[in-house]
C-alpha positions in Angstrom: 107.2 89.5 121.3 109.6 91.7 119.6 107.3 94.7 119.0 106.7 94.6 123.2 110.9 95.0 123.3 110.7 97.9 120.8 110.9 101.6 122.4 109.8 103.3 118.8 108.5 101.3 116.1 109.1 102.5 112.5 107.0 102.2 109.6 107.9 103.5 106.1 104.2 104.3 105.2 101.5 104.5 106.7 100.3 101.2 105.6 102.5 99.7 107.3 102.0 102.1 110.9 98.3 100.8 110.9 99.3 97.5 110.7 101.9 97.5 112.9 99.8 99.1 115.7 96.4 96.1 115.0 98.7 93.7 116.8 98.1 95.6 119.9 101.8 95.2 120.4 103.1 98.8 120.4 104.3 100.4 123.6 104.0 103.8 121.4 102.4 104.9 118.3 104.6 103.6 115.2 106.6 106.5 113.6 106.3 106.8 109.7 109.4 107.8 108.2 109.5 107.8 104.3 112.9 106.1 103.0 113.6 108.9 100.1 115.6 108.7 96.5 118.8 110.6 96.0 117.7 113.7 94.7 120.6 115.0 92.8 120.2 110.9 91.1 116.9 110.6 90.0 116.0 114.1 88.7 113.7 114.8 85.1 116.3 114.4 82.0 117.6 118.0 80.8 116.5 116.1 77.3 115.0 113.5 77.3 115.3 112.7 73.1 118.7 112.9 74.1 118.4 109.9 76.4 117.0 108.3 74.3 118.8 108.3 72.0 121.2 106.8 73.5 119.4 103.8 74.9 118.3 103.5 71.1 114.5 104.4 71.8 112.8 106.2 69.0 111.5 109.7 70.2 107.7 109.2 68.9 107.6 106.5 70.8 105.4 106.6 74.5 107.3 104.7 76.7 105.9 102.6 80.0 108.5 101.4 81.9 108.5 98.4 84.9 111.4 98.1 87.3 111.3 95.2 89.2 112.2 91.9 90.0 110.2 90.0 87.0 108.2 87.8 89.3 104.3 87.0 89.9 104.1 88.8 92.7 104.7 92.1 90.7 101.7 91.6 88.6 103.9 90.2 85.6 101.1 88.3 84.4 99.0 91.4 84.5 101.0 93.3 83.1 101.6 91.0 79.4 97.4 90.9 80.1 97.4 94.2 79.7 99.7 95.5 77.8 99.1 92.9 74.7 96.1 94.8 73.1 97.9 98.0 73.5 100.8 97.3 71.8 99.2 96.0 68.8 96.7 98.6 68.9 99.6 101.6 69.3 102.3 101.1 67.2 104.0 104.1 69.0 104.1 102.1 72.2 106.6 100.4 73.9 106.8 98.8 77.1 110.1 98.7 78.9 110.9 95.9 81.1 114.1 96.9 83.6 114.8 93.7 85.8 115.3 89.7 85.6 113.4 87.7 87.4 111.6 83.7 86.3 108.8 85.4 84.9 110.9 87.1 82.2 109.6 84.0 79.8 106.1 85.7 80.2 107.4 88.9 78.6 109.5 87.3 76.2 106.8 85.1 75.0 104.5 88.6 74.6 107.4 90.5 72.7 106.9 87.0 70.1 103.4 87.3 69.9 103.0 91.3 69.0 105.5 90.7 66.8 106.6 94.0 66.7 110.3 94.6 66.7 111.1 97.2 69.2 107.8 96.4 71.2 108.7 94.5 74.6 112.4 95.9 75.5 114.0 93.5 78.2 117.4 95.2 79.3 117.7 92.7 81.7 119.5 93.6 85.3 121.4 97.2 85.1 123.5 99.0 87.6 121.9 100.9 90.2 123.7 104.0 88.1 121.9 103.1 85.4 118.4 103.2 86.2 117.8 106.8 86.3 118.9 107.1 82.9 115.7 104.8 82.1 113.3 106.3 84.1 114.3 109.7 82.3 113.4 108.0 79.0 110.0 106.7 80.0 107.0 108.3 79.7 105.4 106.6 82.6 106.2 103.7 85.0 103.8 101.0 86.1 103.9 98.9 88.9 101.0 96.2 89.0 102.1 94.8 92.3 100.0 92.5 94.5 101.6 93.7 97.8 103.8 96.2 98.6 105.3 98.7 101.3 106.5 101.8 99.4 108.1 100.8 96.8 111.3 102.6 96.0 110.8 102.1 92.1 107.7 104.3 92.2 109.3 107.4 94.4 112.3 107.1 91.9 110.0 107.5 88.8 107.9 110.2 90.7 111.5 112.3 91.3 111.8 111.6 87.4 108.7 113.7 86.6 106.6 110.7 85.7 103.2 109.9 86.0 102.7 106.4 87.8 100.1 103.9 87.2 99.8 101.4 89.9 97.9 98.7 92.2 96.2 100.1 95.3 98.1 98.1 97.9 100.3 99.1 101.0 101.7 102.7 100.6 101.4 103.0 97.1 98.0 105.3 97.7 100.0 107.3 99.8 102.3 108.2 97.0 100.4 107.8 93.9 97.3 109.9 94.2 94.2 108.7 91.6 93.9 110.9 89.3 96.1 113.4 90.4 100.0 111.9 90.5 98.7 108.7 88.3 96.4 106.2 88.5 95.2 103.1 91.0 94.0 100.0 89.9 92.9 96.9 91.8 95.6 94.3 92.0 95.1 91.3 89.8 92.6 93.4 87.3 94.4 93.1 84.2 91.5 94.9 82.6 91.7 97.7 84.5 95.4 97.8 84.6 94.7 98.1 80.6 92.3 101.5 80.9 94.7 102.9 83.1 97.6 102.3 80.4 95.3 103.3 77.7 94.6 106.4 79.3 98.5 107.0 79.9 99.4 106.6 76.1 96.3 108.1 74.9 96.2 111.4 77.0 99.3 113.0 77.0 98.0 116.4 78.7 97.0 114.4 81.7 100.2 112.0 81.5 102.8 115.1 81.8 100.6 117.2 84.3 100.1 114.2 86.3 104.0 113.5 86.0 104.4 117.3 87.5 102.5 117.0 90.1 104.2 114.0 91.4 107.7 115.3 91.0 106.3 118.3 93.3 104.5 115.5 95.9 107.8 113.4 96.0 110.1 116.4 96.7 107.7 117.6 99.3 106.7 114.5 100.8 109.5 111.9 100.1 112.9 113.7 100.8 115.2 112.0 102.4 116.8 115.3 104.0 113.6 115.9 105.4 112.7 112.4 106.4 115.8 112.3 108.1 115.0 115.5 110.5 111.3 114.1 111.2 113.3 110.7 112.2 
């Protein structure tokens, strides 16, 4: 009933447009309008051992960061699948968790089990402010969601020059393109989710191309200044 009272429906991906016009309740073909990232916020750090530095991250390290609510529903469990084998098989990697959430026992409990000091980082909640700075110190974000619209965490990280390894649902195709900008897994495939991370810390020519690319797609594509003309 409330899509037959609305004069323009709006969609922020595509996703979203397709599913908003299967209810055969549209009086008009849904706009898409991308919700952008400040892009004099989120930019690629000037020095990025210099950021990390001050977070207290060693510059060897390759980083995977997750920002997020810590909750099932963002692939949490997944995610410690994953990531376990990796970080006692890499001792150079470290997975950064930015967020609280009930399922931060999950990641706790896998920071106790590799054993490695250093290994699972769990900042808890930070200012909005903050989380650029984080971003700028990662190496590559994942985001093993098992639903999603376009998650503003991914256009944030792809503004920060980083390659993106994520779940094929909703828009997250439409930002993250296989094998170009990052890599898509299936949701729920903590295996897969794995190859894709192994891949990330293993092949750094195709990590920092990848990240280029999807700093170029995110300022052509997800814009706000241009979003806001098309709207």
């Amino acid at each position: 009933k409330i899509l037959e009272q609305v004069d323009l429906p709006v969609g922020v991906s595509q996703s979203i447009c397709r599913r908003l016009v299967e209810t055969g309740k549209c009086l008009r073909e849904p706009l898409c309008v991308y919700l952008g990232r400040n892009a004099q916020q989120f930019v690629p750090a000037e020095d990025k051992n210099c950021v990390r530095e001050q977070l207290g991250w060693a510059r060897e390290n390759i980083i995977g960061a997750y920002v997020g609510g810590l909750v099932e529903t963002k692939g949490m469990k997944e995610l410690a699948a994953g990531a376990e084998p990796l970080l006692r098989k890499y001792g150079r990697f470290q997975l950064v968790c930015v967020g609280d959430g009930p399922m931060r026992d999950e990641l706790v409990a896998l920071a106790s089990r590799v054993g490695r000091a250093g290994a699972v980082v769990l900042p808890g909640r930070v200012a909005p402010e903050e989380v650029p700075r984080f971003l700028q110190a990662a190496d590559f974000l994942v985001l093993p969601s098992y639903s999603e619209g376009m998650p503003q965490a991914v256009l944030e990280a792809m503004n920060c020059g980083l390659a993106v390894v994520a779940t094929r649902v909703g828009g997250l195709p439409e930002a993250v393109l296989d094998g170009q900008t990052g890599l898509l897994v299936e949701a729920r495939n903590a295996d897969r989710l794995r190859e894709a991370m192994e891949r990330m810390i293993t092949d750094a020519g195709f990590r920092r191309a990848a990240g280029q690319k999807g700093l170029t797609r995110a300022r052509a594509v997800f814009d706000s200044e241009r979003n806001a003309r098309v709207l």
